[in-house]
N, C-alpha and C positions, 0 to 999 in steps of 0.2 A: 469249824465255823468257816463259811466261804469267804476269801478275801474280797469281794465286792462289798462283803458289811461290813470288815474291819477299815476297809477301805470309809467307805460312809462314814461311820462313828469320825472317824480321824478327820474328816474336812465337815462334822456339825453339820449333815445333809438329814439326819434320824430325826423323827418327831420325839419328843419329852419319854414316849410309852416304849419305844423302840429301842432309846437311846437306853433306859432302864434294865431292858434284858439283854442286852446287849455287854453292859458293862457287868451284871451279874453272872452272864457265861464267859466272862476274863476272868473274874476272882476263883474259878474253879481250873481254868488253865492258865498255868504261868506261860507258858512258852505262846501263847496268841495273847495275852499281855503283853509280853515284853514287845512281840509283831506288832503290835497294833500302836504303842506307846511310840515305838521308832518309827512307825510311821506318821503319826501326827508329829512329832518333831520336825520330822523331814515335810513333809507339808506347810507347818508353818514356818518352816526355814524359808521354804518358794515362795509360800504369801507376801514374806516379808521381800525378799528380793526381787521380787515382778514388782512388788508396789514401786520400790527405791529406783528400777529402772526406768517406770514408769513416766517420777516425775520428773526426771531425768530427760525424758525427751522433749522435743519442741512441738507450738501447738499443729504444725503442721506434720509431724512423722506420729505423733497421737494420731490425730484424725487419719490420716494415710492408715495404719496398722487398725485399730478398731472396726475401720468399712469396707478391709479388704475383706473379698468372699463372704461377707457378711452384708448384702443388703437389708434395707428397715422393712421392718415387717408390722403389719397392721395390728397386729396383736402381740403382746409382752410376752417371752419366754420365761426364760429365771435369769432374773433381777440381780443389781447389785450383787458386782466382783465374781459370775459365776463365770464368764470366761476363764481369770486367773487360775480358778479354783480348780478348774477343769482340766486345765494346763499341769497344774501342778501334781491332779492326779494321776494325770498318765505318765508325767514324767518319777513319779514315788512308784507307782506301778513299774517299769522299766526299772528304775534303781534299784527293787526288790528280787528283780527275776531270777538274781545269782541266787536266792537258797531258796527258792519255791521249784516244787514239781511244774516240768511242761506244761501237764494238764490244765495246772491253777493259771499259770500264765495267760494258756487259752483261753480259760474262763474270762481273768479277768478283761482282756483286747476285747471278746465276744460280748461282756456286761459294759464295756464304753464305748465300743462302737454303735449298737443298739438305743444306750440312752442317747446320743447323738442325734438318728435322729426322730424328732416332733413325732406323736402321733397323729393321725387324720384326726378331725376335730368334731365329724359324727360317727356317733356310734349308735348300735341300736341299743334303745333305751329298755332297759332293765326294771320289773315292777316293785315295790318298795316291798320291806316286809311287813306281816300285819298278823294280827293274831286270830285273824276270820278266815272262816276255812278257805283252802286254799282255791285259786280262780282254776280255771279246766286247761289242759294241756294245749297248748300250742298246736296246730293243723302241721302236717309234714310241709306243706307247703309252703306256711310258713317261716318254720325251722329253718326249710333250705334256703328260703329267700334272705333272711338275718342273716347264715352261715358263710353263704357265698357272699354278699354284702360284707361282711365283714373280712370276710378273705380279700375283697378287692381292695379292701382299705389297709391291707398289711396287717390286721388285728387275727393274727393266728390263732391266737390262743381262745379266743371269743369263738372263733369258728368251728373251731374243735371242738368245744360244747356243744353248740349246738347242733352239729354234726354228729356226733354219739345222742342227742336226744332224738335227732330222726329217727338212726338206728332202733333206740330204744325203743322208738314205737313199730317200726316197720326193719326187721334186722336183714332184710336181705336188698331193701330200697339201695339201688345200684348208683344213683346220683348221689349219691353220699358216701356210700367206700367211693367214687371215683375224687369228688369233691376233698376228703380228707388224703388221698393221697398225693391229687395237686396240692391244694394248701399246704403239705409238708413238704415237697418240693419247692416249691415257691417262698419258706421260709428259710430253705437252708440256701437257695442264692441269694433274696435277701437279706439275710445276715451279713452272710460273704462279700457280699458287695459294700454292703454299708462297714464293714471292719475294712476291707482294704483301700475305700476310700477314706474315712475319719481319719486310718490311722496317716497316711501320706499326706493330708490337709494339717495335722495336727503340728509334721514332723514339717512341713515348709511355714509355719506360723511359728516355730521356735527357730528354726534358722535366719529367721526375717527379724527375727525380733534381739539376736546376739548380733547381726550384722550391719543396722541399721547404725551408721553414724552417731554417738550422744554428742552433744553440744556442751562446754565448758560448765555455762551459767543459764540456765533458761529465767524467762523472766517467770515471778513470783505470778503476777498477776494472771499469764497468760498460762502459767499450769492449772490457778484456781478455775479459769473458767470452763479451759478444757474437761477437769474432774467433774466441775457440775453437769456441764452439758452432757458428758458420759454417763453419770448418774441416771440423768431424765432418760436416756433413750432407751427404746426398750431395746433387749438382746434379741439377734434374730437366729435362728434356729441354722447351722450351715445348710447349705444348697442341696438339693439333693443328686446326685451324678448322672449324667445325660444318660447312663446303660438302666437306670429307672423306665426310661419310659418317657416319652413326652405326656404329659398334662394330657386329660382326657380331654375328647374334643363333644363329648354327649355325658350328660348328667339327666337321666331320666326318675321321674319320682312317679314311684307309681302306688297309689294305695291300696292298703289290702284291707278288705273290709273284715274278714277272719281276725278275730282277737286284736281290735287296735291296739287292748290296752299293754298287750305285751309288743307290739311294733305296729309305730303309726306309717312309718313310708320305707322304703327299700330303694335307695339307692345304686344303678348299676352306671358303671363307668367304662368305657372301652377306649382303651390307647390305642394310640396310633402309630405304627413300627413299622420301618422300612420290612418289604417282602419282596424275595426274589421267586417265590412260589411259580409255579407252573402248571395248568391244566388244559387238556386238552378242550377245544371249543365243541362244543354241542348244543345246537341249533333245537327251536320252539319244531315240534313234528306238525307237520302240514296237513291239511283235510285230502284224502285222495278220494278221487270217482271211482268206483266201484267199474264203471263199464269203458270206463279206459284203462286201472291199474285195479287189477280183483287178484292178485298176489302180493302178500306182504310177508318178506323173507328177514330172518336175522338169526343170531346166533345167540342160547342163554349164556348168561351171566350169572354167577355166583359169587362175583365179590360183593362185598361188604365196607369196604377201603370209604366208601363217602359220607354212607351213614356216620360212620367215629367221625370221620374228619368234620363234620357239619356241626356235629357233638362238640367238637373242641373250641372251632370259633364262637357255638352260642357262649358257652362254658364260659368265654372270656369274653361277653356281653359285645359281640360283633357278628355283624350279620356276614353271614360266608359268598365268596365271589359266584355268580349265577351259575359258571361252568365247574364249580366245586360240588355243586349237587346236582347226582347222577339218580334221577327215581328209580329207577331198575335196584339201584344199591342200596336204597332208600326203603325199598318193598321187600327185599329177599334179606334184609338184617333180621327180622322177626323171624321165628318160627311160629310153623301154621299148624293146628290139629289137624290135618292133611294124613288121608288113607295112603297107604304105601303100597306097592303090589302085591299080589298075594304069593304067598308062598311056593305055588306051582308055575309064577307068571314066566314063560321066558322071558320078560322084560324087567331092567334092574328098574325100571320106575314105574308108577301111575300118573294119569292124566287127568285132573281133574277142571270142570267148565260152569262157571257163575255167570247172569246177567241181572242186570239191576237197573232201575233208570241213573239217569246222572247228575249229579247236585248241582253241577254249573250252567246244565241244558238241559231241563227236565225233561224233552219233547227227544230226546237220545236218550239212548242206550249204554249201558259201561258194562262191556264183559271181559270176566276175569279167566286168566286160562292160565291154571296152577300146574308143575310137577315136583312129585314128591318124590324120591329114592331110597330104594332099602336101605335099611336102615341096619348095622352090622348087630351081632350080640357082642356080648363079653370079650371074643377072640378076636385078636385083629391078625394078620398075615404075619412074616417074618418081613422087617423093614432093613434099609440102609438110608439113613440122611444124614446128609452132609451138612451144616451151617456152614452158610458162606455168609461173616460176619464183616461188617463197613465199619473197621477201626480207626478212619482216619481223619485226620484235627476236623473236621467239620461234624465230628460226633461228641464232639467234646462240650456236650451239655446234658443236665440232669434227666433231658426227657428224651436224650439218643440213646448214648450206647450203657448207659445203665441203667437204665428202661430194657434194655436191648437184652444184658445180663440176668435183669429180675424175672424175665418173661422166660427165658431160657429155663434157667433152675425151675419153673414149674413144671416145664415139656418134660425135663430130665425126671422128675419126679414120677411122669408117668410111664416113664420106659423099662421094657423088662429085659427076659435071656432072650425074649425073639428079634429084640431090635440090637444094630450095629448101630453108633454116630463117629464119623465123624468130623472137625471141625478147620477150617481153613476162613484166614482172616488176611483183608488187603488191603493197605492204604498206600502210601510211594508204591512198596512192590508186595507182592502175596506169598502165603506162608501158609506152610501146614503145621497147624498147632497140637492137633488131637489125631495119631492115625483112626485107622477104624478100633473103636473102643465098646466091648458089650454093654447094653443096657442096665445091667446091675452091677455095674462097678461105679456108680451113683461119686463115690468122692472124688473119682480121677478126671468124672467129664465136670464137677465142679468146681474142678480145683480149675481145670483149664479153663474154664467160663468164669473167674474170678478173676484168674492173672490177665485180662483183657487190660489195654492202654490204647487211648486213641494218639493218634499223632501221623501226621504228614499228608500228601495229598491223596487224591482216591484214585488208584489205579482197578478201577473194576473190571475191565476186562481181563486181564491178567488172574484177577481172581474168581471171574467166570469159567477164565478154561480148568486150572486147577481144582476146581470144585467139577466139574464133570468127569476132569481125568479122573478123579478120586470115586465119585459117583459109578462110574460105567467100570471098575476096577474093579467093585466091590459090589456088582448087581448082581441082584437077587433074582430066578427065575420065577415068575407069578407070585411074587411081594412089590414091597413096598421100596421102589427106593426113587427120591427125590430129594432134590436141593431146593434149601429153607434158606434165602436171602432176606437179610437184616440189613436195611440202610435207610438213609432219608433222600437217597436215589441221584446223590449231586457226583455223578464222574466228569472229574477234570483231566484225567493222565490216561493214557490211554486210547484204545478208542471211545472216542465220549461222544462223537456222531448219533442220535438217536436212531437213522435208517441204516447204519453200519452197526450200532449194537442190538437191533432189533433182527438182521440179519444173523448176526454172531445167534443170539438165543434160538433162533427158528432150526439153526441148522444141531445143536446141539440138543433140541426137542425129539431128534429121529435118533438120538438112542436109545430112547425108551426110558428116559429118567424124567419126570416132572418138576415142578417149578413150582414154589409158591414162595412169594414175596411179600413180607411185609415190613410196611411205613412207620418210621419213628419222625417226632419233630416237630418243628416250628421255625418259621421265618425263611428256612430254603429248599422246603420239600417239595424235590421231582413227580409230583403226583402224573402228569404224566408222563414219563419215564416207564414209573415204575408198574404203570397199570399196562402199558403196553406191553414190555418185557414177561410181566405174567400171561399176557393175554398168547404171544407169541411162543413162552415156553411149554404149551400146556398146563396150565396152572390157577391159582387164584390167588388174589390182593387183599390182603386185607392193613389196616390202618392201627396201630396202638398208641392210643394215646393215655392209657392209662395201663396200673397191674391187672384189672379187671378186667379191662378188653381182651389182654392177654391170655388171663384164666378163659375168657369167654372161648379163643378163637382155637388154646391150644392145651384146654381141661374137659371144659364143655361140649365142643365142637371138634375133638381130636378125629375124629376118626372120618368127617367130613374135609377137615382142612389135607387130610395126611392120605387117605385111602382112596383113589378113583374109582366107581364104577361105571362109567362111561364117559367118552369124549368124542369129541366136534359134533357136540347135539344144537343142531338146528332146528328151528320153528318155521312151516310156512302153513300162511292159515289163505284158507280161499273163501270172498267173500260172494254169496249167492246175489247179483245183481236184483231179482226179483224180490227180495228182502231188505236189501241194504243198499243207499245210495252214494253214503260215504263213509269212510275211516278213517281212525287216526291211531297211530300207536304210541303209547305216552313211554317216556324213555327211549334207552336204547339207539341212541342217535348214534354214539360209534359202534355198532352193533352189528347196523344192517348189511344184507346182502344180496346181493342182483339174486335174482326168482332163479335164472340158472346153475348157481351156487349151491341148490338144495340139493340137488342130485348127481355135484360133482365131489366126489368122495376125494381129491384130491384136494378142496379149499377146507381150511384149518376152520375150525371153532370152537365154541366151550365145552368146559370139561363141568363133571358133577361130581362131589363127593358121597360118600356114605351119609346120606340123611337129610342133605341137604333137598330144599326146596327153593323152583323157581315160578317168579310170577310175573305174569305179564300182562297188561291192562290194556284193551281200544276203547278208544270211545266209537258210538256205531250211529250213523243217521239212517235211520227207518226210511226205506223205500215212498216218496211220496212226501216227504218233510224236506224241503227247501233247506242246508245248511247258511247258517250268517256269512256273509264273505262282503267287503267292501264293493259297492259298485265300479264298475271299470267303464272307460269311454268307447261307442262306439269304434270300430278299425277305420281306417279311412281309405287303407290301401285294397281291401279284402274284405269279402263278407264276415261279417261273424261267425265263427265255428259251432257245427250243432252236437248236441250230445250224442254218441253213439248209440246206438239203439244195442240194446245187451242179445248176442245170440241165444233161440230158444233151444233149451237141454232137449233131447233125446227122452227122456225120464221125465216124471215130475216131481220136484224134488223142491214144492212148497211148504214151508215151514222149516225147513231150513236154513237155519241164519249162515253158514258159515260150515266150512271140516278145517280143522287141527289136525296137519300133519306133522310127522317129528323123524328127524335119520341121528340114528345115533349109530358110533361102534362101540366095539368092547373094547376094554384098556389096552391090551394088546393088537388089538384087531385093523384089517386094515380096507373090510368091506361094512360098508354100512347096512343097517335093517331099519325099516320101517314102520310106525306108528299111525294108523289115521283112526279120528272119531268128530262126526259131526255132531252139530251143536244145534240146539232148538231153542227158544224162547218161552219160559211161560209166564212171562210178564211180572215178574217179582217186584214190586217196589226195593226203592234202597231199607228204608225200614224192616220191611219184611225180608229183607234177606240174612245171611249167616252172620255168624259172630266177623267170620274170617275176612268178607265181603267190605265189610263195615269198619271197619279198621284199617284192611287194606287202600280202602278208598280215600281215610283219615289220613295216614302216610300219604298217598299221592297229595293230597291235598295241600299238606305243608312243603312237600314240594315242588310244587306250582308256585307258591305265595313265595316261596325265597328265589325261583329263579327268574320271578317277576311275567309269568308267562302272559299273554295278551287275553284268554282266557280265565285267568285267576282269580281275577277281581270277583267273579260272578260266584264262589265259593269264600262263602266271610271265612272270618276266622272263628267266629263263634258256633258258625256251622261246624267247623271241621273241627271244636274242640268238644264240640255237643255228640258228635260221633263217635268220636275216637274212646270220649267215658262212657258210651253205653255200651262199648264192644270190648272193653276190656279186656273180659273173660276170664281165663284163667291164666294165672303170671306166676312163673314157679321163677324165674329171674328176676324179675323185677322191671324186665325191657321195658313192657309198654307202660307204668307207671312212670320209669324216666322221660321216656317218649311224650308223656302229658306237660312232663316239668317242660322241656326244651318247648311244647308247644305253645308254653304261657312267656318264656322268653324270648321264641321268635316272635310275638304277636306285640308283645312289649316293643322292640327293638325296631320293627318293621312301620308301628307308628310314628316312633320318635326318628326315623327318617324320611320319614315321608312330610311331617313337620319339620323338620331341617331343610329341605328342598326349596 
């Protein structure tokens, strides 16, 4: 029998039915009799001696103790003497602790911290039972809207239902393992919070109340009134502790017409929490003239670090800072049915080219200009990776470094006799925890990924060199070897200089060991930090904000995250002045690079992994179509500037929108080869274009609308959500069905600030 019910029965908190079975499972144990009997004793020993000291006091050290940390509350808790009662259970609780197991002990702190404190006072309403057949299942959409509602409200257990009934209906729908695994983290700090706070409020309410002066004789009269007036007022519930959260500052009610009767509104709330976060600024991309500027240079991107992270703030019903979403990382989080080269191709990728009109300018063009890369089989190379793991006190929360851990053991899982790990870990100073350890000794790299403790400051460069030394000690000729950086990117000890650490990584990229970094956190994540350092070491970013992200980046996508087959692949696309008057490249604002950068095999840029695909989107003004631009005034000092007149080619080379050139090297390699394919138009409607087109263009969409772009507005959101569900397609993850959820709550959130305004 758990002591929280012996507990009950003993302080008459059981209903009549309760109290019944109750007392009938003592009559078959004596030894939880006799417990149970001494402890109502002892309870009523307290009742009686809180009463005696009560009236013991005067009417002013009553009113003082009763209203301390207890402000009035609009609404009655539990009534009559349940402070006393309360009191006296915790302190019968502690009195007990010498012959109960730890465990029980645990239990019981965990079962009175808890009832401490109040629940939120909405819930989603539940439909009665009846004896008519039963009504039709809940919409997923629904599900998640109740689940997550009720995770905001602390109501865990609520949410976890309906959470496994999403699943139930959709078992791979990713918004819901990610949802049940916040929600369970988010219960075990609330608990924890709400235990170490009750139990130190409870333990300064009994010190206050043995140290409080009694007075000789109080007067008769002035005790009675005090008792009544205490009577009447209602109990208020304790305070709940500032590391809660501040009070949301948005309360949006939004209805859902899908099955009122099982939920009429959905409540989402977003707190407001000091952030020391950091992103790098990137700027709305500008319309350029084709017959002044007909090169547009940059460098692909294969992280993915924005998408999660934009993930996270919806997740917690907050809209994400403008320079937090990155489109580029926005578009390349999906995977595209995208052709790969062919088998004979000397090139580790294909090139593939979309054009469509464009939903916000219909009288433009929006081309897409995809690469896809081989894609490995079954075999990967012989590897060496290092973890370089950020143990230090600023990981010391449930969604750092054992987040950091859980994601770990899955990579270990998939390691065999070809790969070596291993593992060096840095906070004040760095340490080698794991030397190099083969892949199938599975319990030794777990045991070391288990004994992890965070504590002290973050010395990362120190454990930047260490992890190379170890790295370049132990490289492998035409494998795999790279440093896997775990942190939330805050170095304080050390070099912590951004252009001195971003130095440090460049020069350590030239020995042929790569970099990929990824983001745990909340509230002090170096976003960019850490997207540089990847970008610098060879490498790619990606963000975990949940255990599925992780399966995503290093189960799913192992062999992309882990395996290069090309790096510093640049893009420069040239636009035919004769077809096109202007462009714009959406993303990629830290990306770009001067036109003479493509052909200098000495400037660094991105790397690709095995499988991975990049995309990248212009919008295009048609030759002959006027772009929108605000009027400007007359010069006063100068004539007005005329437009260039575009030299005539040699050739004609009508119908030609554009060529797509691309320099990549080989992992190794340290001359680059070239890629060109020009690009025609044959007028596709957005409609009429691909699944891939159509989606793609849905992502950019919602990334526009969150980074508020001056174009935006002209693309609803019910366009972009009317898109996004007819291009579905095929979802073996579940990505783009989450991708629809986050788009019904950026759209949600994006009104109710815009009404806030």
């Amino acid at each position: 029998m758990k002591p929280e019910d012996l507990t009950a029965w003993a302080l008459d908190e059981l209903s009549a039915e309760e109290r019944k079975q109750i007392e009938a499972a003592l009559e078959t144990d004596p030894g939880a009799k006799a417990e149970a009997e001494a402890t109502q004793s002892f309870c009523n020993l307290l009742t009686r001696e809180l009463r005696d000291e009560e009236a013991a006091l005067t009417s002013e050290q009553r009113h003082k103790l009763t209203n301390s940390n207890n402000p009035p509350s609009a609404r009655p808790w539990i009534v009559r003497a349940a402070a006393p009662l309360g009191l006296a259970a915790c302190i019968a609780l502690a009195g007990l602790a010498a012959w109960r197991t730890p465990q029980q002990q645990s239990d019981d702190d965990l079962s009175l911290a808890t009832s401490a404190i109040p629940p939120e006072p909405m819930k989603a309403p539940v439909p009665p039972a009846t004896s008519s057949p039963p009504a039709p299942l809940p919409s997923i959409q629904t599900e998640l809207a109740v689940a997550e509602s009720a995770a905001q409200l602390d109501d865990f257990d609520n949410a976890q239902v309906h959470f496994e009934q999403v699943l139930a209906q959709d078992p791979v729908n990713s918004a819901a393992r990610r949802g049940m695994e916040r929600a369970e983290a988010d219960r075990e700090v609330y608990l924890a919070e709400a235990k170490d706070h009750t139990r130190a409020k409870m333990l300064s309410q009994v010190d206050q109340g043995w140290e409080t002066p009694v007075p000789a004789s109080p007067s008769p009269a002035a005790s009675l009134s005090v008792r009544m007036q205490s009577s009447d007022a209602p109990y208020a519930p304790p305070e709940i502790p500032q590391s809660f959260g501040k009070p949301a500052n948005i309360a949006l009610q939004t209805t859902l017409v899908e099955h009122e009767d099982h939920l009429r509104t959905a409540t989402f709330m977003a707190e407001e929490k000091p952030s020391s976060e950091s992103y790098t600024p990137t700027p709305e991309s500008p319309l350029h003239d084709v017959a002044r500027d007909p090169l547009s240079t940059f460098s692909i991107d294969v992280d993915t670090a924005s998408y999660a992270n934009v993930r996270r703030f919806l997740n917690r019903n907050t809209l994400p800072p403008a320079d937090a979403v990155r489109l580029e990382e926005m578009l390349n989080y999906f995977p595209y049915p995208l052709e790969g080269p062919a088998p004979d191709s000397p090139h580790p990728f294909a090139v593939e080219t979309e054009l469509s009109d464009c939903p916000w300018a219909p009288e433009h063009r929006l081309a897409r200009i995809a690469i896809q890369a081989r894609r490995l089989g079954t075999e990967r190379p012989n590897s060496h990776l290092v973890f370089l793991l950020d143990t230090s006190g600023s990981m010391n929360e449930p969604d750092k470094l054992p987040l950091v851990q859980e994601s770990l053991r899955l990579l270990v899982q998939q390691l065999g006799e070809k790969d070596r790990v291993s593992i060096v870990t840095y906070a004040g100073s760095s340490g080698l925890v794991l030397p190099p350890t083969n892949g199938v000794e599975k319990q030794a790299l777990l045991r070391a990924i288990d004994d992890l403790k965070p504590g002290g400051s973050t010395h990362g460069s120190a454990g930047i060199e260490l992890a190379y030394q170890q790295a370049v000690a132990g490289f492998i000729e035409g494998g795999v070897n790279r440093v896997i950086l775990c942190t939330d990117g805050d170095f304080n000890v050390g070099i912590s200089d951004p252009d001195q650490l971003h130095d440090l990584i460049a020069t350590k990229a030239q020995s042929g060991v790569f970099l990929s970094v990824l983001g745990f956190g909340t509230g002090n994540l170096k976003d960019q930090t850490m997207e540089t350092l990847a970008d610098r070491g060879n490498g790619n970013y990606g963000y975990i904000d949940s255990l599925s992200e992780a399966r995503k980046l290093l189960v799913e996508q192992m062999a992309g995250t882990l395996v290069t087959v090309a790096k510093d692949v640049k893009i420069q696309v040239e636009f035919n002045p004769a077809e096109v008057s202007h462009y714009r490249l959406l993303g990629y604002a830290n990306r770009l690079l001067a036109k003479e950068d493509f052909n200098d095999d000495t400037k660094d840029a991105g790397e690709i992994g095995a499988g991975h695909a990049v995309t990248a989107l212009y919008e295009i003004v048609p030759a002959g179509v006027q772009p929108a631009a605000p009027a400007v005034d007359a010069l006063k000092y100068q004539p007005a500037s005329k437009s260039v007149a575009p030299t005539q080619p040699d050739r004609d080379f009508s119908g030609e929108l554009m060529t797509v050139k691309l320099r990549y090297k080989a992992p190794d390699g340290q001359t680059s080869q070239l890629i060109e394919q020009p690009v025609t138009d044959s007028g596709h409607t957005l409609a009429g274009s691909s699944q891939t087109q159509r989606f793609a263009v849905a992502v950019a969409g919602l990334a526009l609308r969150l980074r508020g772009e001056s174009h935006a507005p002209s693309f609803s959101w019910d366009a972009i959500d009317q898109l996004a569900r007819q291009a579905q397609g095929e979802d073996a993850f579940g990505y783009r069905r989450e991708f629809l959820q986050l788009l019904d709550k950026a759209r949600v959130l994006s009104r109710a600030d815009d009404t806030l305004r």
